[in-house]
C-alpha positions as CSV (number, residue, x, y, z in Angstrom):
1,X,32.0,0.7,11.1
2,X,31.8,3.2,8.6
3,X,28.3,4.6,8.8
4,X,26.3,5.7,5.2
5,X,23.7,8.5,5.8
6,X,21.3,9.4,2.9
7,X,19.2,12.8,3.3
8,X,17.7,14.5,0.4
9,X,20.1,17.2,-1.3
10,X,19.2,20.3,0.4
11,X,20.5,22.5,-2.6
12,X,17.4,21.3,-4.6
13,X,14.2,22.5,-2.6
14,X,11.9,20.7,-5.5
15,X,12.8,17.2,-5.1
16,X,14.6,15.0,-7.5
17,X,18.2,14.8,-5.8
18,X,20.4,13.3,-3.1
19,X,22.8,13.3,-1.2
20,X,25.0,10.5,0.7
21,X,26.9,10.8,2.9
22,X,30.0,8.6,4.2
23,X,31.5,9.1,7.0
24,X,35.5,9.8,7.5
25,X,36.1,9.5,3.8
26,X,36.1,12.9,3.0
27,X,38.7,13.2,-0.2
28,X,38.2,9.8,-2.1
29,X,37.3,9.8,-5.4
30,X,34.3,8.2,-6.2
31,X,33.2,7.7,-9.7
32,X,30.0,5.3,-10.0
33,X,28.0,3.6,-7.2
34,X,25.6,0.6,-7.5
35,X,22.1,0.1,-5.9
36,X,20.7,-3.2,-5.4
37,X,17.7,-4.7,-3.8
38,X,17.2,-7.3,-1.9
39,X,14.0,-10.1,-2.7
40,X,13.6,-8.8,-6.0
41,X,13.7,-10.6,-9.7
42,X,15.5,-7.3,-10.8
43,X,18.0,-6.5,-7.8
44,X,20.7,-3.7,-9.4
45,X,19.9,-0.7,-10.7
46,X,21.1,0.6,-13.8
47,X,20.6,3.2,-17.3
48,X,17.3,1.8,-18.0
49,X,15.7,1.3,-14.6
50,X,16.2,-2.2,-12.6
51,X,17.7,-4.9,-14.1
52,X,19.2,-8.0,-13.1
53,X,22.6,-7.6,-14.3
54,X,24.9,-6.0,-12.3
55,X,25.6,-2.1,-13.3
56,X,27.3,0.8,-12.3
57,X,25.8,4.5,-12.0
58,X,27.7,7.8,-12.0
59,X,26.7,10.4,-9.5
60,X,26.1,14.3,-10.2
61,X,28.7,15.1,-8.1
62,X,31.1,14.3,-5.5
63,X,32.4,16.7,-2.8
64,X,33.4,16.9,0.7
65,X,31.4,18.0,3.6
66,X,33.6,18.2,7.2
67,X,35.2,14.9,7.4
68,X,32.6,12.8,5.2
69,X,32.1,12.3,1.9
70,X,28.9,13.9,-0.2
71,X,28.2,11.8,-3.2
72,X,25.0,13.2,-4.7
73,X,22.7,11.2,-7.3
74,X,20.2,13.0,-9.5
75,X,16.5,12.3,-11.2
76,X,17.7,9.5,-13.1
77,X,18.4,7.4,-9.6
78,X,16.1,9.2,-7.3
79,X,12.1,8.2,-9.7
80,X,13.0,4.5,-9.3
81,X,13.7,4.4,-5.6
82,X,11.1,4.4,-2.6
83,X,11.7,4.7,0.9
84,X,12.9,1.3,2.5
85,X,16.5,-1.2,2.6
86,X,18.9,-1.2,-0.3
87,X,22.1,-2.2,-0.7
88,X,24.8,0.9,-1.7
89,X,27.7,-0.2,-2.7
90,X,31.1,2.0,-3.7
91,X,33.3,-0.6,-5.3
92,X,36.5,2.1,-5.1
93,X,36.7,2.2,-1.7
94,X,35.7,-1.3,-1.6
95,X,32.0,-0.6,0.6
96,X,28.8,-1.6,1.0
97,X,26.2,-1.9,3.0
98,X,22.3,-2.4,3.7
99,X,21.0,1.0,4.2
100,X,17.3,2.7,4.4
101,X,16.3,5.1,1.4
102,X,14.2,8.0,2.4
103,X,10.8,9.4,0.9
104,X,12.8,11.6,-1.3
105,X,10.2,13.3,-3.5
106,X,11.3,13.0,-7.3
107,X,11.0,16.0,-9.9
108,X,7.3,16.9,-11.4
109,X,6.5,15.2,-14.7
110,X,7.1,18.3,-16.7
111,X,10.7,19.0,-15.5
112,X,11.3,15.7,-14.7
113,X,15.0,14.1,-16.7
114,X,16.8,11.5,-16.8
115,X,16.6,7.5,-18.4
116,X,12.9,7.0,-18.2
117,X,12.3,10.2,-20.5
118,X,12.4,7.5,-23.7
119,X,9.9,5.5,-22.1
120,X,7.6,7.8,-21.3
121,X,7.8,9.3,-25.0
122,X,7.0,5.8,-26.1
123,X,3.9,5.4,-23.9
124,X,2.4,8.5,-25.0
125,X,3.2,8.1,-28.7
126,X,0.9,4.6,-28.0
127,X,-1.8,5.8,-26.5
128,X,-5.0,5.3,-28.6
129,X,-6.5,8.1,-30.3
130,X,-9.4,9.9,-28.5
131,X,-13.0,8.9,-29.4
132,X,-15.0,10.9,-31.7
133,X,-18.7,11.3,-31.4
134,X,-21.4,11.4,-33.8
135,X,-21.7,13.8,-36.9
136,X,-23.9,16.1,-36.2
137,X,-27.1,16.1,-38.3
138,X,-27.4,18.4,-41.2
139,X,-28.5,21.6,-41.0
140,X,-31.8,22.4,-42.8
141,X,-32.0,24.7,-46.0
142,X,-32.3,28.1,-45.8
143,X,-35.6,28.4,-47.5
144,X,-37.4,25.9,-45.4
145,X,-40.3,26.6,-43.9
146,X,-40.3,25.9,-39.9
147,X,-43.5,25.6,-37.7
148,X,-43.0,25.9,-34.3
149,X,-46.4,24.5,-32.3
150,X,-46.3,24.5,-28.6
151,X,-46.2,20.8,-26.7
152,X,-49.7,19.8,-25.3
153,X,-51.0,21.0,-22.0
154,X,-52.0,18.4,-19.9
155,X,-55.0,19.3,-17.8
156,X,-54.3,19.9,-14.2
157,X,-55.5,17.0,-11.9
158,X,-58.7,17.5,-9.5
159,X,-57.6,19.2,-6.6
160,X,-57.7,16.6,-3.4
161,X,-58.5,17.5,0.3
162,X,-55.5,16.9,2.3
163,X,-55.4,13.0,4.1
164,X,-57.2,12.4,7.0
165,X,-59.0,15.8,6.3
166,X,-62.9,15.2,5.6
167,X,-64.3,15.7,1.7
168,X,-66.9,17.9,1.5
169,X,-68.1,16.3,-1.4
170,X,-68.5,13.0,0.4
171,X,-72.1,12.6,1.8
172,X,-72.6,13.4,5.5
173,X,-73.3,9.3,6.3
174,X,-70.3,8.8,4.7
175,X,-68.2,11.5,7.6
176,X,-70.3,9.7,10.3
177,X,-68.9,6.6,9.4
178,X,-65.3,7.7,9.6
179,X,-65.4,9.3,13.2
180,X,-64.5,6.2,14.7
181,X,-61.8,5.7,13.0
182,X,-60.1,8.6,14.0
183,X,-60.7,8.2,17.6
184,X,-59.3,4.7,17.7
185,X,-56.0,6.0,15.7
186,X,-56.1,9.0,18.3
187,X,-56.4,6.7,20.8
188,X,-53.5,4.3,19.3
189,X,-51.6,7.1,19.1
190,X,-51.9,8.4,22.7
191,X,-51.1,4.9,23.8
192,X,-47.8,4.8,21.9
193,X,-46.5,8.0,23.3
194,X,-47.2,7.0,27.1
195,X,-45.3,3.9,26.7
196,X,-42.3,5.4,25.3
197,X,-42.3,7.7,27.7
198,X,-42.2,5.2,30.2
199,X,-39.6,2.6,29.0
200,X,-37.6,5.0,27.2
201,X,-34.6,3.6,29.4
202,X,-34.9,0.3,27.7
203,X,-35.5,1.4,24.5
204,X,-32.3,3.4,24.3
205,X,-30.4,0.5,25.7
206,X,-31.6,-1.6,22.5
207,X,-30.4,0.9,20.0
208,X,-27.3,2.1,22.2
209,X,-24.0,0.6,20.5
210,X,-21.7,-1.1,22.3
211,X,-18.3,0.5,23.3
212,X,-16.2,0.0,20.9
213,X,-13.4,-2.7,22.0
214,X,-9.4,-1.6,22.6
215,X,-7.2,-1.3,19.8
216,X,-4.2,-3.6,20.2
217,X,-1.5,-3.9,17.6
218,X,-0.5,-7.6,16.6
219,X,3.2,-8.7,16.7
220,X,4.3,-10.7,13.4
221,X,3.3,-14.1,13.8
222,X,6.6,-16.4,14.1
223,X,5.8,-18.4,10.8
224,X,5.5,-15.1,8.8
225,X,9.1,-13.9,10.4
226,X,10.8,-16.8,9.2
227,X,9.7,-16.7,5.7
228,X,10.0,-13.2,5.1
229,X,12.1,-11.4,3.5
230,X,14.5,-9.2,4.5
231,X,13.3,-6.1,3.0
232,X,10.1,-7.2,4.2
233,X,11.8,-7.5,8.2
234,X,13.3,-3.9,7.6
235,X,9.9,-2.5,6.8
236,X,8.2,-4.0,10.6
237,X,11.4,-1.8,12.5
238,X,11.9,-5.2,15.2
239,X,14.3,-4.6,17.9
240,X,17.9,-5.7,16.8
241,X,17.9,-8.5,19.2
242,X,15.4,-10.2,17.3
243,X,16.6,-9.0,13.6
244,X,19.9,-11.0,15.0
245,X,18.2,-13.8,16.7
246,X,16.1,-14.4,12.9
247,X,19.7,-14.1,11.2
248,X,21.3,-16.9,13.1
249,X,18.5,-19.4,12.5
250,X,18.3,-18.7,8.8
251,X,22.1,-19.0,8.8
252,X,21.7,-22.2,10.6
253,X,19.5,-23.6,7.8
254,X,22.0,-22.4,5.0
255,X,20.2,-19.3,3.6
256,X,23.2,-17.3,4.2
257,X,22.6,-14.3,2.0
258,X,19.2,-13.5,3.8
259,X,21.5,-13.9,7.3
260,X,24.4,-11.4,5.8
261,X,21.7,-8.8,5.3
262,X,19.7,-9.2,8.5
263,X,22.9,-8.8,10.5
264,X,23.8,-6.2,8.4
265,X,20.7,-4.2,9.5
266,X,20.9,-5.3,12.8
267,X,24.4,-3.8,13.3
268,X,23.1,-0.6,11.3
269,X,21.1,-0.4,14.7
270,X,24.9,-0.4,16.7
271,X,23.9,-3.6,18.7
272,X,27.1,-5.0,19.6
273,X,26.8,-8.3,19.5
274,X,25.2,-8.4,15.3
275,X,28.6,-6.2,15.0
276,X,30.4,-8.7,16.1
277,X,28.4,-11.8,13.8
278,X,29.8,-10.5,11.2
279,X,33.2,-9.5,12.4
280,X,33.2,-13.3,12.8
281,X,31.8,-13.7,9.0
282,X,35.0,-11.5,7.6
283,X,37.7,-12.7,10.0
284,X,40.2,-15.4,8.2
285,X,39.9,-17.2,11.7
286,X,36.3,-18.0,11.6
287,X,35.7,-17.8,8.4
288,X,33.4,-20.4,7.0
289,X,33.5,-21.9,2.9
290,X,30.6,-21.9,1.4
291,X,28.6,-19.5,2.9
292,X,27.5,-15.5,2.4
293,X,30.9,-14.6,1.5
294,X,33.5,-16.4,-1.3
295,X,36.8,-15.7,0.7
296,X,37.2,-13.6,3.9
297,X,38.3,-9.9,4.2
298,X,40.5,-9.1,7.5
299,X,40.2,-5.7,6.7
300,X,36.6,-5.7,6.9
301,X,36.6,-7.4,9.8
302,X,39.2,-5.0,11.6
303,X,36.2,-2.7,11.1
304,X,34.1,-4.7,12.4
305,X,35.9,-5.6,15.6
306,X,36.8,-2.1,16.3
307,X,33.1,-1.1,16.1
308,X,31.8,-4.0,18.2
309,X,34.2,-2.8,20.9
310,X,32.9,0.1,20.3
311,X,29.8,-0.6,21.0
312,X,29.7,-2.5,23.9
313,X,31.0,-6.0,23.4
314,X,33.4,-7.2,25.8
315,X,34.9,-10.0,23.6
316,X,35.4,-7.6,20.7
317,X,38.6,-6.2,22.3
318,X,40.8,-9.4,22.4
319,X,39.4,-10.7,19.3
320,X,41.0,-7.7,17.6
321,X,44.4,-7.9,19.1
322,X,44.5,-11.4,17.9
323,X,43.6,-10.3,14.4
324,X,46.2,-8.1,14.5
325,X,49.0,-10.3,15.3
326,X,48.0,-12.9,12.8
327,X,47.8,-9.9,10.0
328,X,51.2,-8.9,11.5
329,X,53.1,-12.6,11.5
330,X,51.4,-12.5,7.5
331,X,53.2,-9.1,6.7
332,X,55.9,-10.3,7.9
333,X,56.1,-13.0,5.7
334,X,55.5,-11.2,2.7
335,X,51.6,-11.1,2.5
336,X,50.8,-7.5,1.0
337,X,46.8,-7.9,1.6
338,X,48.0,-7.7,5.6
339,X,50.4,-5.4,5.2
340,X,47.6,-3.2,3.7
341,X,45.0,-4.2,6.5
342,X,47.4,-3.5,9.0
343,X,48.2,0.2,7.6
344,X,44.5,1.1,7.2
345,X,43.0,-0.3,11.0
346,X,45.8,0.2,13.0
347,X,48.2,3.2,11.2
């Protein structure tokens, strides 16, 4: 399978571009590409930001790197896109495929191009007009005649003696009646301090907190896996064995777009047997009306037999061959689609 890698464009340090990168197709001309989203009211990308029609989007530029092809795409693609699953498409060479965007910083505001330049001219040409204060008050004449008096003085408070301190003011029967009261606090006092000295132990136990339990990350409950979406699955990075395992029982219960892009991701992963699901999906043999796909594509699932065996499958291998007889029985007899997936999987 034909592997897409997207990296950000290393000949633009600042942000704002990237680069794709598709391997063994170095020398095909590509002209546009198309971005889609999966779970989405607007699902394709396009010269005004997301829409739902289907659209097409030219790239900066397209060039070789080794064997692969570099297709880079500029500001206007990169400010509507965050990291997670989209679908890239490149209808001239007839791909497409579920792939992960990276956090590819875009341009800053002020250098920042592309489509959304209109719409951000028309949010700042509505902005409301900044709030004005009040007039200031009129200046006086120059011939008045201003008196400047100085604000009241308040008179300074009686100095008191400090708490607990006797008043020499007070009467002397007045002190004798207070000594008392000082011994008993003293004595109130003293008889705190000795018991928290003695049961300091259990007083720090009471205000002690409690160890703090372990951490312990939650899988996704089973209810919330089967009603998610798919772009929702990508984002909790499961194990392909269970991406797969999720795809077959939503295939099972007919929603067979949501199974076409699990597998997909799953086979991103090279688990053999997802490669091999939808080998099975392509193949004119297995093919099955009515469900992700119109009419079935034994070039495509050439591919995908050769990378199932590939990657491990045992029953990828004969599967193949058989495809490849039938395609060759089909040229034979004057089919030109076979003829043409015979000449690109087995040349």
């Amino acid at each position: 399978m034909t592997r897409i890698i997207i990296q950000e464009d290393p000949d633009h340090p600042d942000g704002g571009f990237a680069r794709v990168l598709v391997e063994g197709m170095a020398g095909h001309a590509i002209s546009a590409v198309t971005i889609g989203r999966e779970g989405f009211g607007a699902d394709s990308l396009g010269p005004r930001g997301w829409q739902v029609a289907a659209a097409r989007i030219a790239p900066v530029a397209v060039t070789g790197s080794g064997a692969n092809l570099a297709i880079i795409l500029g500001p206007d693609v990169v400010e509507h896109l965050e990291a997670g699953p989209l679908r890239l498409g490149l209808p001239e060479i007839g791909l497409s495929q579920v792939v992960m965007w990276p956090d590819i910083a875009p341009l800053p505001a002020a250098t920042r191009a592309g489509f959304a330049t209109a719409q951000r001219a028309a949010r700042v040409a509505a902005a409301a007009p900044p709030l004005r204060g009040p007039d200031p008050l009129p200046a006086p004449a120059s011939d008045a005649t201003v008196v400047v008096r100085p604000p009241p003085v308040a008179p300074l408070p009686p100095t008191r003696a400090p708490m607990g301190a006797p008043d020499p003011t007070a009467p002397a029967s007045a002190r004798q009646q207070r000594a008392p009261l000082y011994a008993l606090i003293l004595m109130l006092v003293a008889a705190l301090g000795l018991g928290g000295w003695i049961y300091q132990d259990e007083m720090l136990a009471l205000v002690a907190e409690p160890p703090a339990a372990p951490v312990v990350a939650a899988a996704p409950a089973a209810d919330a896996l089967e009603t998610a979406t798919p772009a929702a699955i990508a984002a909790m990075n499961l194990p392909p064995a269970q991406i797969l395992a999720i795809a077959q029982r939503r295939q099972a219960r007919g929603a067979h777009q949501d199974a076409l892009l699990l597998l997909e991701l799953a086979a991103a992963q090279n688990h053999p047997a997802a490669i091999s699901a939808l080998a099975r999906l392509y193949d004119p043999a297995t093919f099955t009306p009515g469900g992700a796909l119109s009419v079935p594509n034994p070039g495509k699932a050439a591919q995908y037999w050769r990378a199932a065996e590939q990657a491990g499958d045992p029953a990828a291998a004969a599967a193949r061959l058989a495809l490849r007889e039938r395609l060759q029985a089909a040229a034979q007899a004057g089919d030109a689609v076979a003829a043409l997936a015979l000449q690109d999987n087995w040349p």
